[in-house]
C-alpha positions as a printed NumPy array, in Angstrom:
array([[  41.712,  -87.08 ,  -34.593],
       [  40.288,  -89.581,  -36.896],
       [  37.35 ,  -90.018,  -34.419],
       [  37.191,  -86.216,  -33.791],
       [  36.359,  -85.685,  -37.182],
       [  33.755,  -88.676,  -37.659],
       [  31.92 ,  -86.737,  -34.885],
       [  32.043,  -83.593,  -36.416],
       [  31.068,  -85.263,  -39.984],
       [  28.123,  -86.891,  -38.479],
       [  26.95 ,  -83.605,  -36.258],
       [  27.32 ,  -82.263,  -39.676],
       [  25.091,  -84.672,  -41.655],
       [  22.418,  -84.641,  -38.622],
       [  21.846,  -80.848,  -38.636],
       [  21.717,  -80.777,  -42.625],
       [  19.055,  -83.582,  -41.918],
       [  17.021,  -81.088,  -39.953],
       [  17.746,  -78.466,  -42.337],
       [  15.853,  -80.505,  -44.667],
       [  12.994,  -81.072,  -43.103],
       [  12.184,  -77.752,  -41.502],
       [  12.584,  -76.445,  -45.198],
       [   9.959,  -79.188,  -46.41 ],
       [   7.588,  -78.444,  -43.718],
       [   7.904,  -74.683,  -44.711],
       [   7.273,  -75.228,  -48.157],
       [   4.382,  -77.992,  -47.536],
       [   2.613,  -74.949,  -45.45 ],
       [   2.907,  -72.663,  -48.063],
       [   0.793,  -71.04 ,  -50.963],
       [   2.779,  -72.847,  -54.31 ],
       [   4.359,  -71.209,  -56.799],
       [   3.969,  -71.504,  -60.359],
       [   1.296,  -69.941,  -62.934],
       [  -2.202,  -71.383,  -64.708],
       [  -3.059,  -75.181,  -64.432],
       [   0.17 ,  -76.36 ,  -63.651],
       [   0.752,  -74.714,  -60.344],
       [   2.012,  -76.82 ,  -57.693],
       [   0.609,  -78.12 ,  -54.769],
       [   2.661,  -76.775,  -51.431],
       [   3.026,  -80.95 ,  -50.952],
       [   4.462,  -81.842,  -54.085],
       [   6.887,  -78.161,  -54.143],
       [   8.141,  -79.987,  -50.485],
       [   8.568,  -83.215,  -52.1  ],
       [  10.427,  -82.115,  -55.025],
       [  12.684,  -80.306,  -52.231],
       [  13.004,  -83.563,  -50.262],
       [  14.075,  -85.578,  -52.867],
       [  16.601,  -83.384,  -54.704],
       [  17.852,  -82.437,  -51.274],
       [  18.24 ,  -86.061,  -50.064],
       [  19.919,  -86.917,  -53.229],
       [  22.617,  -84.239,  -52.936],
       [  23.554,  -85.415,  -49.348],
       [  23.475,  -88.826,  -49.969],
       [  25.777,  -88.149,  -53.202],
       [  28.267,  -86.219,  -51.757],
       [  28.242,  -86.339,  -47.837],
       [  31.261,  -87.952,  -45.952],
       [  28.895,  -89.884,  -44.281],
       [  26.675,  -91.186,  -46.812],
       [  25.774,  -94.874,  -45.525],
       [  26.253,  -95.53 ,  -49.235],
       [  28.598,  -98.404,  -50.197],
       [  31.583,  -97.067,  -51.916],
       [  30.38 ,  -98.8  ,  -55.139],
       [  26.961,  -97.473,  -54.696],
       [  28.099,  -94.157,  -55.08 ],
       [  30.011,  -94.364,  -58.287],
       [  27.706,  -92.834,  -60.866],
       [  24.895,  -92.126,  -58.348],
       [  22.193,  -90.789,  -60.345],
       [  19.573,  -90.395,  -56.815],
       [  17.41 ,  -92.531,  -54.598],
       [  14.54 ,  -94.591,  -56.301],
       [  11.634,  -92.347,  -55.087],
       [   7.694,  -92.702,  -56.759],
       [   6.353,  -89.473,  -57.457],
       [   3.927,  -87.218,  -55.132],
       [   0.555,  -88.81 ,  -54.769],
       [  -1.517,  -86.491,  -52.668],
       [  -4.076,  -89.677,  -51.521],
       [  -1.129,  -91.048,  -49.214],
       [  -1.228,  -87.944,  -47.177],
       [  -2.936,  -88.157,  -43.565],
       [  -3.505,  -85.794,  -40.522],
       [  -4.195,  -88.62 ,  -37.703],
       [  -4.958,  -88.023,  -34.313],
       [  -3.731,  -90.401,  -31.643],
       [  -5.488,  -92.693,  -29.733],
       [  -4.393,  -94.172,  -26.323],
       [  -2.679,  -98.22 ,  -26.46 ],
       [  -5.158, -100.553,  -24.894],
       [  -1.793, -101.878,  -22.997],
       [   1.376, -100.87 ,  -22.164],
       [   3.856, -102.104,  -24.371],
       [   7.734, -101.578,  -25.305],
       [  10.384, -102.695,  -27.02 ],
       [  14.384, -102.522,  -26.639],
       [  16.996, -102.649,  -29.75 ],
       [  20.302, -103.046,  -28.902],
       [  22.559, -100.659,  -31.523],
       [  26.05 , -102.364,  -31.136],
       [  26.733,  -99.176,  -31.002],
       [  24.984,  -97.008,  -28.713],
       [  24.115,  -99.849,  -26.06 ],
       [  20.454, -100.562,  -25.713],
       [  17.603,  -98.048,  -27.083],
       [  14.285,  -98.45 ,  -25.009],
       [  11.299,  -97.692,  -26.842],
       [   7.3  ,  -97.314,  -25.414],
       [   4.546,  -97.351,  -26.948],
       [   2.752,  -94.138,  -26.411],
       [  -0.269,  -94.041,  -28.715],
       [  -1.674,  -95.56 ,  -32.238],
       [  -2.485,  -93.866,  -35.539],
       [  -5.51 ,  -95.209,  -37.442],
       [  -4.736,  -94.508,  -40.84 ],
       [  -7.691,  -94.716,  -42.806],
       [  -6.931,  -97.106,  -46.043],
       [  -4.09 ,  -98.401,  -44.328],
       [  -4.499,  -99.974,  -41.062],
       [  -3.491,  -99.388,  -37.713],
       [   0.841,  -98.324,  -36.947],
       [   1.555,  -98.249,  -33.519],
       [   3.238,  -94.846,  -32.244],
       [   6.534,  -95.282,  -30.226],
       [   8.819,  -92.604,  -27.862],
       [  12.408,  -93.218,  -27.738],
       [  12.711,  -93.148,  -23.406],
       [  16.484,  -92.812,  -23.848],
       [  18.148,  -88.936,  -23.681],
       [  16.652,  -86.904,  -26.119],
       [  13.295,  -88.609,  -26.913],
       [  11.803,  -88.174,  -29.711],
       [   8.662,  -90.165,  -31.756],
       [   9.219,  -93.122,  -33.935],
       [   6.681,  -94.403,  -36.613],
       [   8.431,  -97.04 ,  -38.706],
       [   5.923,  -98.905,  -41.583],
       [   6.343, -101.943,  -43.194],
       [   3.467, -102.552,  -46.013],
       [   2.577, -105.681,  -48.517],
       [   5.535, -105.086,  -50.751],
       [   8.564, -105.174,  -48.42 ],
       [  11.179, -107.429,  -49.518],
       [   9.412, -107.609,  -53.075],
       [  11.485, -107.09 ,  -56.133],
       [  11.16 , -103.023,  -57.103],
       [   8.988, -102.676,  -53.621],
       [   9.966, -101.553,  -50.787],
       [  12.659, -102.225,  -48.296],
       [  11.933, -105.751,  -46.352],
       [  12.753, -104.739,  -43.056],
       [  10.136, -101.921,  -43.486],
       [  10.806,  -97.862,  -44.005],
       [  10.38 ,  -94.861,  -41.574],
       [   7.686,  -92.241,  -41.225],
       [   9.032,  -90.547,  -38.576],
       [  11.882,  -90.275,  -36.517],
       [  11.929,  -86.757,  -34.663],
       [  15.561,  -87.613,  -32.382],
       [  16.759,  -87.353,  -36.171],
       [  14.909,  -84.292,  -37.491],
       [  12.127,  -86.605,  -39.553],
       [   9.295,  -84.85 ,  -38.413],
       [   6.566,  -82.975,  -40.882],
       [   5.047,  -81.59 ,  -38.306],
       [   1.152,  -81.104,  -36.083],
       [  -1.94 ,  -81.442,  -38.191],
       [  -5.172,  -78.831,  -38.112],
       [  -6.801,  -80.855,  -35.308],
       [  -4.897,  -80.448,  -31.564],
       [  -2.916,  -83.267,  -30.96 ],
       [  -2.581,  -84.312,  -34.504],
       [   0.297,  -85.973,  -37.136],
       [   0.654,  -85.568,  -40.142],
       [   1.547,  -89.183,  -41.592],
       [   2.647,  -88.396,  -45.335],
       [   3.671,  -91.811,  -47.194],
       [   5.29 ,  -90.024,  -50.075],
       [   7.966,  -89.186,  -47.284],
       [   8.784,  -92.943,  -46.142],
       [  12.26 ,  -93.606,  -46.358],
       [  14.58 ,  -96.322,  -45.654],
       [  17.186,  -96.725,  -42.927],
       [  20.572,  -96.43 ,  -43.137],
       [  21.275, -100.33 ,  -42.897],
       [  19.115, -100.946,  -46.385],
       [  22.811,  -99.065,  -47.971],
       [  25.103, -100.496,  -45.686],
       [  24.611, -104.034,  -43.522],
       [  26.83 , -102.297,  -41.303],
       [  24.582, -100.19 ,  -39.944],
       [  22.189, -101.446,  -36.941],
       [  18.653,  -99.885,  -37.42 ],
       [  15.413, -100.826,  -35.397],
       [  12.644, -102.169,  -38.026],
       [   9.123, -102.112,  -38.049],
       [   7.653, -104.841,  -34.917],
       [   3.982, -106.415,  -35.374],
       [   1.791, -103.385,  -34.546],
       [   3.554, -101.197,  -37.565],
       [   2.951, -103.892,  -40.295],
       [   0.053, -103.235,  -42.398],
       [  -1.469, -105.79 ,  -45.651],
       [  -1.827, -103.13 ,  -48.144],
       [   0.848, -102.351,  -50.868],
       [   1.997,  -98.554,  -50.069],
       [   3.615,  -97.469,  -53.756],
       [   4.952,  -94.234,  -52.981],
       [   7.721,  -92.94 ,  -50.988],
       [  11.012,  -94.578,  -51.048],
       [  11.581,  -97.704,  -53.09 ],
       [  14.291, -100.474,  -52.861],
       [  16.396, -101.477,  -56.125]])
């Protein structure tokens, strides 16, 4: 029963994942609220949601990939404020070779990945766009920028964009065929909480030189 209820725990935190997000994208697309000069933009109403929402499951979910001493006076996850000039609509182009890459879970066996397409991210550099081939699908955009592993930076072994098999998706830009690659959205994978946890990291083509100061941090 013990691993009945694990499963239900974790369908649990996964659909409350894509609760989030379809919430975020709803508010990003919308008008603002607020009155005079300090309205809102819809982008910074979505990441106020985000974060708050994050920090709520993350403090009290049963499957938190918090340590059990990291959640002891959790106060919420280190996150910069909204800074509209990290926001991007990209459209893909094709790879100039096919390419792919497996990560084996421990877990879940081996997860193959292709590489279906690169964003050109103006400012930033070039992140390679993958497709989980397993069941499900599903794109995958991890970054890993100049201050991974840096004291008050980011996380070392990179942070995520997207992940659409888990719900991390903020959805089609104007143009057809368009992303929408927001960096005040980057988060980290589970295993930056818990060492426990096996997550695929950012490989060459999804490593950029410049710092990226907004979205998730790592304390």
């Amino acid at each position: 029963m013990a691993d009945a209820r694990t499963a239900i725990e974790t369908l649990d935190w996964r659909l409350r994942v894509f609760d989030i997000y379809a919430e975020t994208r709803r508010l990003a697309a919308g008008p603002g609220t607020g009155i005079g000069a300090h309205v809102p933009s819809p982008a910074v109403e979505a990441h106020t949601f985000w974060r708050g929402a994050r920090d709520e499951l993350f403090g009290s979910h049963p499957q938190t990939p918090l340590l059990p001493e990291d959640r002891d006076g959790f106060a919420g996850l280190p996150v910069a404020d909204y800074d509209p000039a990290w926001r991007f609509e990209v459209e893909l182009v094709a790879p100039t070779e096919p390419a792919r890459f497996d990560f084996e879970t421990g877990t879940d066996g081996v997860v193959p990945f292709e590489l279906v397409g690169r964003a050109e991210v103006p400012g930033v550099g070039s992140l390679d766009v993958w497709r989980l081939q397993s069941y499900g699908g599903g794109l995958f955009i991890p970054v890993r920028d100049a201050l991974a592993g840096h004291p008050g930076g980011t996380y070392g072994g990179g942070r995520y964009l997207l992940d659409t098999i888990k719900g991390a998706f903020l959805g089609e830009g104007e143009a057809p065929g368009s992303l929408v690659l927001d960096f005040n959205f980057a988060y980290n994978p589970s295993c930056a909480y818990d060492p426990a946890w096996a997550c695929p990291l950012a490989p060459a083509g999804n490593r950029v030189a410049p710092e990226i100061p907004v979205g998730e941090l790592y304390h």
